[in-house]
N, C-alpha and C positions, 0 to 999 in steps of 0.2 A: 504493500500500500504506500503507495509517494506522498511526502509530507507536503500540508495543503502550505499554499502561497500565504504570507503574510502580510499584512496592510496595517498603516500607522495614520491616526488621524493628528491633526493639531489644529486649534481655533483662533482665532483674532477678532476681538468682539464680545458681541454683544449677546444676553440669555438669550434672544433667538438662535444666535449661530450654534452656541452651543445645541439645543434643540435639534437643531438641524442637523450638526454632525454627529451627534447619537443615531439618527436616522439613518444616514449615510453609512455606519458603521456596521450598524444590524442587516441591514442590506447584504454589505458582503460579506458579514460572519454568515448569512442564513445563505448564501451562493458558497460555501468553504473554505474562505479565508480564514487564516487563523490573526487573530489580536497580537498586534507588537504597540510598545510607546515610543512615542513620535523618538525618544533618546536611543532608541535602539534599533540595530539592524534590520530590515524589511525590505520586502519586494515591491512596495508599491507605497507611496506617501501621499496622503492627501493633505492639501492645506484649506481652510478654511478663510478666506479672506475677511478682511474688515474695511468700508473705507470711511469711517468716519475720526475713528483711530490717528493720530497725529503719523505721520510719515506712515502712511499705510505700503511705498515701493519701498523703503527701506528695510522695513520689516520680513515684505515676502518674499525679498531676496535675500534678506540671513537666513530666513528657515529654510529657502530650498539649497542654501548654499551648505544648512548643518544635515538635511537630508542626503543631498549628493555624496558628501564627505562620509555620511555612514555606510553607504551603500553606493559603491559608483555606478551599478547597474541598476539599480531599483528604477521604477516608473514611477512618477513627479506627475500628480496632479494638483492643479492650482483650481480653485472656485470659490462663491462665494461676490460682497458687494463690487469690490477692486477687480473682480474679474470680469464680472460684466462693464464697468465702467472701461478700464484699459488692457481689452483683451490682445490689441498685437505685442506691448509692451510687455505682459508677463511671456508671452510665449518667447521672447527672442534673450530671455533669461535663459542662460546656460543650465543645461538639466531640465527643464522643465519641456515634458511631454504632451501637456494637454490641458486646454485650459477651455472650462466649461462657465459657461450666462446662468444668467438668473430661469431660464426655459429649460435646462438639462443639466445642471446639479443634479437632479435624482436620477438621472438617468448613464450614470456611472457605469453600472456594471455594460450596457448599450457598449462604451467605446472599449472597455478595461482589456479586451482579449483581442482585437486588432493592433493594439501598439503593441510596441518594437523601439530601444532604444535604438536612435539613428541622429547623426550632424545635422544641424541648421535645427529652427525655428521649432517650435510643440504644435502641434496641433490645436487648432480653435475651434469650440462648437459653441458661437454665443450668436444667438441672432438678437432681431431688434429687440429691447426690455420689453415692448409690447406682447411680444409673445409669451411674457409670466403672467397670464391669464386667467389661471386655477391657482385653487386652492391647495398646496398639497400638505398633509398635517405631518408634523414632526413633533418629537419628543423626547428629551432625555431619559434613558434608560438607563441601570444600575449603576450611576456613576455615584447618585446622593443619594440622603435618606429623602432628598424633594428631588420632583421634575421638573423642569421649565416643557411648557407645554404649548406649544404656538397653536392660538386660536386666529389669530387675523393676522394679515400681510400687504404687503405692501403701502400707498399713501397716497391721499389726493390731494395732499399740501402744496403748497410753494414755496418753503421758508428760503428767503435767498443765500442761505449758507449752504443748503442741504443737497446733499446728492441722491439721495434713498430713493425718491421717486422714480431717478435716471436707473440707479441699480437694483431697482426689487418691482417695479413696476405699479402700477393702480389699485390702490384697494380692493383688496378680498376675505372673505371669511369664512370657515367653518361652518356646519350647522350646528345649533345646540345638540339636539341628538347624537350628533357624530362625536360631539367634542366628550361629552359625557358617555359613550360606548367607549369613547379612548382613554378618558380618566379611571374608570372601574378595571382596564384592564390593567392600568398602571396600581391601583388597590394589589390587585391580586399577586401582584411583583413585590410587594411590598412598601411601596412607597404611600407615607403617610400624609407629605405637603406636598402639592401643586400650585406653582407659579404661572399664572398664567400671563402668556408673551404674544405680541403681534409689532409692530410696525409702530403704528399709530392704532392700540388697545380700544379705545372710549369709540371709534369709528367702529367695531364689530359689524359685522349685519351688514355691512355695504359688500355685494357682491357673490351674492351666496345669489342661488337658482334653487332658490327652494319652489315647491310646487305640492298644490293642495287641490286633488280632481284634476281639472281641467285650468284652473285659475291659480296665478303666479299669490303665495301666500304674502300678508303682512312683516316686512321688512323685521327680522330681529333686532333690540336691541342691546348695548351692554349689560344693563340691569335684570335686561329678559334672561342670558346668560346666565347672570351671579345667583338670579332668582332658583331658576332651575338648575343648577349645581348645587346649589344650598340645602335643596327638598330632596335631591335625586341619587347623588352619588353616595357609592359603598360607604358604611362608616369608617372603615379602615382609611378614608382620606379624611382626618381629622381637619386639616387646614388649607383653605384658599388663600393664596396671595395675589395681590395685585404689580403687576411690574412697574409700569407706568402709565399713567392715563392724561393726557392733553387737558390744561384746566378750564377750557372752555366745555369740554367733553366731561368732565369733573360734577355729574349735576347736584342737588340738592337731593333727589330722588337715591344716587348712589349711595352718598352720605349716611343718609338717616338710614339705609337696607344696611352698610357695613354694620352700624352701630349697633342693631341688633342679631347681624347674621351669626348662627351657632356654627360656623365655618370660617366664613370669609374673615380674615386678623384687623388688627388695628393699624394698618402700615399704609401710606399712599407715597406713590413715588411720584412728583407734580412737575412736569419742567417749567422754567419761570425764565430762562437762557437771557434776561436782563430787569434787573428793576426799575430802567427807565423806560420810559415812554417813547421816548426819542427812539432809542435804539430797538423797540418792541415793532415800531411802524418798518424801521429800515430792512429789521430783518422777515418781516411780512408775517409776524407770529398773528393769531386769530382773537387777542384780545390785550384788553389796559391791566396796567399794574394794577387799580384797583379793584379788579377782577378776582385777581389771582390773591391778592388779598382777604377778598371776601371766600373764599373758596377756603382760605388758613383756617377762618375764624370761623366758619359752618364748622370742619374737622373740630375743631377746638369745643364747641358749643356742646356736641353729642359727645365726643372722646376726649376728653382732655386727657389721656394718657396715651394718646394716638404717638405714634412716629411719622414724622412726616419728612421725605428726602428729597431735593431742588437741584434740578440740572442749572448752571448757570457758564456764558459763554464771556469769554474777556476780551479784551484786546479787540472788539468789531470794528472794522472802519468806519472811523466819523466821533469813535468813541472818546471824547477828550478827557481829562483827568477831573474836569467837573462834573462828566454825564458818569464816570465810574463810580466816583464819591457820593453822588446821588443813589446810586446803583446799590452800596454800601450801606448805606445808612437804611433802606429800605432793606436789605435782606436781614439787617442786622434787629432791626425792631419787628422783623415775622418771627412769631414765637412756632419754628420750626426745628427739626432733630440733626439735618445733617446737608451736606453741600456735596455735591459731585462737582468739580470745576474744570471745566474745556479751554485750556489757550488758544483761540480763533485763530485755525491754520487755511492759509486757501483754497480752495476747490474748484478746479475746471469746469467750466458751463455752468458755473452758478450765477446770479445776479452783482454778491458780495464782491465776487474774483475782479469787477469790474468800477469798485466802487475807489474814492480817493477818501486820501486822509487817513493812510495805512497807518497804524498802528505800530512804532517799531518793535520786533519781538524781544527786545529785553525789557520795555513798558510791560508788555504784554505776560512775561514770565513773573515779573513785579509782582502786578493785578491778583494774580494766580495765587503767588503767596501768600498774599493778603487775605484773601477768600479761602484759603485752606486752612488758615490759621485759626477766621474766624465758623469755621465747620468744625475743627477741634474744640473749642469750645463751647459751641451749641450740643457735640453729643455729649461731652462728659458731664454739661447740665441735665442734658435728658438722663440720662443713667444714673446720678446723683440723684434726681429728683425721687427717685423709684425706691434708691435704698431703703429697706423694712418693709416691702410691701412683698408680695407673692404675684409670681406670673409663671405661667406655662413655656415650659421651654423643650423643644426638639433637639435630642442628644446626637451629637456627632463625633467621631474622632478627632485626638486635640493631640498636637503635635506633642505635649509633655506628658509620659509617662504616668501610667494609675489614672490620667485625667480623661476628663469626656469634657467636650466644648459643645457649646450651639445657642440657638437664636430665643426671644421670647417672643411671643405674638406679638408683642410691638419693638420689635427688631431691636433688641437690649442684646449683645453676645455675654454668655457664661460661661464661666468654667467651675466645673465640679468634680470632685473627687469620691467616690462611693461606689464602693465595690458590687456592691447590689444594684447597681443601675447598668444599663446598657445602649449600645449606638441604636439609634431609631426608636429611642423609647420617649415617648410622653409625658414628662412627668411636672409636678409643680415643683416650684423651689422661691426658696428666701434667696430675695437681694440681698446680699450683708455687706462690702466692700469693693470701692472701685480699685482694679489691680493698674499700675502705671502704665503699663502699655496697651496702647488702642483702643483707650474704654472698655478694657474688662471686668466685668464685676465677677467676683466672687461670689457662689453661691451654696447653698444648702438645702436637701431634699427640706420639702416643709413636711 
């Protein structure tokens, strides 16, 4: 019996990609490949591209450059956002065989046994992004005790920074039905939390073909979703997460469902990518800072012990040191959990790439730190605030020893030590202590 071929995946990105190379993966373990890590020797690599990711060419040229060097024969596939976007560009990378669009990503195993390491350029099968017209579901499989679970894709946006729409194509979604037949089997795997991922999330329902008789049914919406997961799915999925949801898309309806759903967490991931107004129009976001405001303080009304996490973007062109400080002072008086912060890098075919008033990037690196500094400080108040109370937390493996780490339903990380407990277990526990690094609290089964 001949030992089967081995395949190595690696991600760049974001919970959806990840989602999606799990998919990829299962693929060709169930066609007989056997599982390698991306650090070790393999017959075939696949990369998962990102391109929102800061230097996203730099990047997928070290990994195919540490794939090559593991294996000089191996087959090099590149996919994913950066490869629909600059598909002759990765192909004429040394090592790299074949590079697959946003329309034949899944459809891997199609090219995998026609190539042939051979000189010159990789092979290209990306046609226009128009043609990612479906829906196709992915999910993370046995990697966590949670999934990420892509319910919706692609985007009908225009933000002028953004490339996602060039690289994932038009809005589309799932059915409820489907989504919840894929969640129960994910139960039965063992997975206890599901993250649910899309593109632009709060959009769901746009682009599904559902059909009821003869007559196209009433458009799903997000709510309709969280409703029906909430009622429907195995109990072994003790908990629903939200990835991120557009604060325009954010309703009062969502809200008050979290507040009392006996699933869905207390977590909202909100991008806000500027507190000023100025900068909200330039970059074509769908609403005022005092929007996104009121959207804090609804969270706040029903949860006050909500976590609430804020995309925000620095350095945009036009952005002067006045419209930042503005920008500042408003993130700083949202009584929010935590900051994700993006140093505004260029992007080809976007409207920004075009705009003056560049930003120089050491302004721009500045900005960054400043905003990171103040996200350190907003979690360790949220975590602080918490100590002596009790929250639920999902046990994970923790890199130290006797220890189990993991999240609380309002995304507190802990770490615990009790022999009696185990990874993927549910359990309550006492805040008692913030530990110094990374906002970890120490805790104790209660």
């Amino acid at each position: 019996m001949s030992t089967p071929r081995t395949v190595a995946f690696h991600t760049l990105g974001c919970k959806l990609n990840f989602s999606e190379t799990s998919t990829l993966r299962q693929q060709m373990e169930d066609a007989g490949f056997g599982a390698a890590k991306w650090t070790e020797s393999a017959d075939v690599y696949v990369l998962n591209t990102c391109s929102v990711t800061d230097f996203a060419d730099v990047k997928c040229r070290k990994e195919v450059r540490r794939a090559k060097k593991r294996n000089p024969d191996a087959i090099i596939v590149v996919t994913g956002c950066y490869a629909q976007l600059k598909p002759e560009d990765i192909a004429e990378i040394e090592g790299v065989d074949l590079v697959l669009g946003a329309a034949q990503k899944f459809q891997l195993l199609d090219y995998i046994d026609t190539l042939s390491k051979s000189p010159g350029a990789g092979m290209i099968q990306a046609g226009d992004v128009l043609e990612a017209n479906r829906f196709i579901p992915s999910q993370s499989i046995g990697d966590r005790t949670r999934s990420f679970m892509k319910v919706q894709d692609g985007c009908n946006y225009n933000c002028s920074f953004c490339t996602i729409p060039l690289a994932r194509g038009k809005s589309r979604s799932d059915t409820i039905e489907s989504a919840i037949a894929r969640a129960n089997e994910l139960a039965a795997q063992g997975t206890r939390e599901i993250v649910l991922t899309g593109v632009n999330l709060g959009d769901f329902g746009n682009g599904t073909d559902v059909i009821e008789g003869n007559k196209p049914k009433k458009e799903a919406l997000f709510i309709d979703l969280l409703q029906a997961m909430d009622e429907q799915l195995d109990e072994r999925i003790a908990r629903l997460r939200i990835s991120s949801i557009e604060p325009n898309l954010l309703t009062d309806e969502i809200i008050d469902f979290v507040a009392q759903s006996k699933r869905v967490v207390p977590h909202f991931h909100v991008p806000l990518q500027s507190g000023n107004d100025k900068q909200l129009a330039q970059m074509r976001r769908r609403y005022k800072r005092d929007l996104y405001a009121s959207r804090v303080k609804r969270i706040r009304q029903v949860m006050p012990h909500a976590a609430i996490g804020v995309d925000v973007i620095v350095g945009f062109p036009g952005e002067s040191e006045a419209d930042f400080l503005e920008s500042y002072r408003f993130i700083s008086e949202l009584d929010i959990t935590y900051l994700h912060v993006f140093t505004y890098s260029e992007r080809s075919n976007t409207l920004a790439a075009e705009m003056e008033d560049v930003v120089p990037m050491q302004e721009r690196n500045r900005r960054n730190a400043m905003l990171r500094g103040l996200s350190d400080m907003k979690r360790r108040a949220h975590a602080q605030s918490h100590l002596g109370s009790a929250r639920t937390a999902l046990l994970e493996r923790d890199k130290q020893p006797n220890t189990l780490s993991g999240y609380t339903d309002n995304y507190i990380k802990i770490n615990i030590s009790d022999e009696r407990l185990s990874v993927n277990q549910l359990v309550d526990v006492k805040l008692q202590s913030l530990l110094p690094e990374d906002c970890i609290v120490k805790s104790a089964e209660v």
